[in-house]
N, C-alpha and C positions, 0 to 999 in steps of 0.2 A: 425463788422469791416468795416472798411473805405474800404480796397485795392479792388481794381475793380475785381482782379480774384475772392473775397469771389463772391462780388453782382455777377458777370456774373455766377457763378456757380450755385448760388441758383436762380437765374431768370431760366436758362437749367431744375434743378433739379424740378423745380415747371411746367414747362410746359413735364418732364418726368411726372409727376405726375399728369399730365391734369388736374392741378388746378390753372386754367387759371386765374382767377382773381388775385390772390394771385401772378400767376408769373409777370401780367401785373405791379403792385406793386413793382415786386422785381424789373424790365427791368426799372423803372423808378430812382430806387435807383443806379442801376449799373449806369446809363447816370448820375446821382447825381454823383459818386464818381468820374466822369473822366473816364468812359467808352467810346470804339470809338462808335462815331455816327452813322455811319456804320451798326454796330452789333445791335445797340440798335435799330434802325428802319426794318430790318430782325425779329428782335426777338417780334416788335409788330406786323408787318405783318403778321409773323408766327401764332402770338398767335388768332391775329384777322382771317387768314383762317381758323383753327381749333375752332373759335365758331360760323363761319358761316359769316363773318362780309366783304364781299368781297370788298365794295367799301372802306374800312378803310384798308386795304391790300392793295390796287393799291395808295393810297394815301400814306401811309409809303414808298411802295418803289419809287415812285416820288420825295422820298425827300433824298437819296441817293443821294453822291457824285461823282465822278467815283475815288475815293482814294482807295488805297486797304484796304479792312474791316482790323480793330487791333484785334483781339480776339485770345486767346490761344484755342480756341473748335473750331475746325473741322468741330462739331454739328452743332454748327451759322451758317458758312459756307454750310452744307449740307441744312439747313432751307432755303440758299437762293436760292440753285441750284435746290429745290423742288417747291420753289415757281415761278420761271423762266422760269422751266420746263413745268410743270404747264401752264403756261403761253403761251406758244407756242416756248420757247428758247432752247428748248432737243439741236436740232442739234450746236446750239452756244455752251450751257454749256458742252456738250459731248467736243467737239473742248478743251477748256480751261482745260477742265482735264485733257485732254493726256499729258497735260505739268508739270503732279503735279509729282514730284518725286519719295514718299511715292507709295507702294504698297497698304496697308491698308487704306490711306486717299483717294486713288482714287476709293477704292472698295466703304467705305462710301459713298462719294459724286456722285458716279455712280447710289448706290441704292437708295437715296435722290432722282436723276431723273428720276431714270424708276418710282419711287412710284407718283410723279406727274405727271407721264402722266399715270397712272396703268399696267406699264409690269412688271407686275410676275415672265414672263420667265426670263428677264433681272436679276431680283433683286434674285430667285432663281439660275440663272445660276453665278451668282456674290456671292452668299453662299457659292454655291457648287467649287469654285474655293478657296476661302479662307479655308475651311474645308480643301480640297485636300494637303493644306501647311499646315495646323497645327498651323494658327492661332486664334485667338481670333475675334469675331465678335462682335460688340459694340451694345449696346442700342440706337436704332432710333426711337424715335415716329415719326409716320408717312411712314414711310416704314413699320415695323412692325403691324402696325395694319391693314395694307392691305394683308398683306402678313402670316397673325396669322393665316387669315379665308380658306386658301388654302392646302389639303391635304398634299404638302411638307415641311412646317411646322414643322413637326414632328422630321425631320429630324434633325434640325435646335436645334431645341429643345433640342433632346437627345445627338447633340455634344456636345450642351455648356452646359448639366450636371442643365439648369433650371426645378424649378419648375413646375408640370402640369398644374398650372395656366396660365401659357402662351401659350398654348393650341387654 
């Protein structure tokens, strides 16, 4: 299908699936259908931090607008606050999110930037708030796989009722 939410979801879905080349593929078909430019250069950056590819990461997001990204995922969005972060931006992007409305969107993209700078505590004490309400906690790569390798984990784990393999 042509509509840009298919492509944007299957580019997300393929870099869940840290089948990086394939999702590079899909993030070109999304910009193909009339994806925002925005997203689509986040989601190369993204894809090129996660295979190692750092000067192709700083060159994607150079090429960023200051427009506000178009994306229905949050996800995109948290790819950028990770990579920002990352970056040496925490105390900026932290700023920008206190303004986000959404409880749950601010949890995400909070743990998007403790996982680029590596704080644990941050991104465990941001589970453990969400658990405390009784909601749902979403699929992040990249937070998650920092945070897989840490004995609280488990925790995490057995709220959301996943499989041992996320372990």
């Amino acid at each position: 299908p042509s509509l840009v939410v298919f492509r944007e979801s299957a580019a997300e879905a393929r870099i869940h699936g840290r089948d990086f080349g394939t999702a590079l593929a899909k993030v070109e078909e999304f910009r193909a259908a009339g994806g925002d430019k925005n997203a689509y250069h986040v989601m190369r950056a993204y894809i090129y931090h996660r295979l190692g590819r750092q000067p192709e990461v700083i060159g994607e997001l150079d090429q960023m607008s200051s427009e506000p990204m178009a994306t229905l995922s949050y996800v995109i969005i948290g790819y950028h606050d990770y990579l920002r972060c990352k970056l040496g931006e925490r105390d900026r992007v932290e700023e920008e999110i206190k303004g986000v409305e959404s409880e749950p969107v601010r949890a995400l993209r909070n743990r998007y930037c403790a996982a680029g700078v590596g704080d644990l505590d941050a991104i465990f004490e941001s589970f453990q708030r969400t658990m405390d309400t009784g909601r749902n906690i979403y699929y992040a790569t990249g937070v998650y796989d920092e945070a897989s390798l840490d004995p609280r984990w488990r925790a995490v784990v057995d709220y959301m009722h996943w499989p041992t393999d996320h372990l």
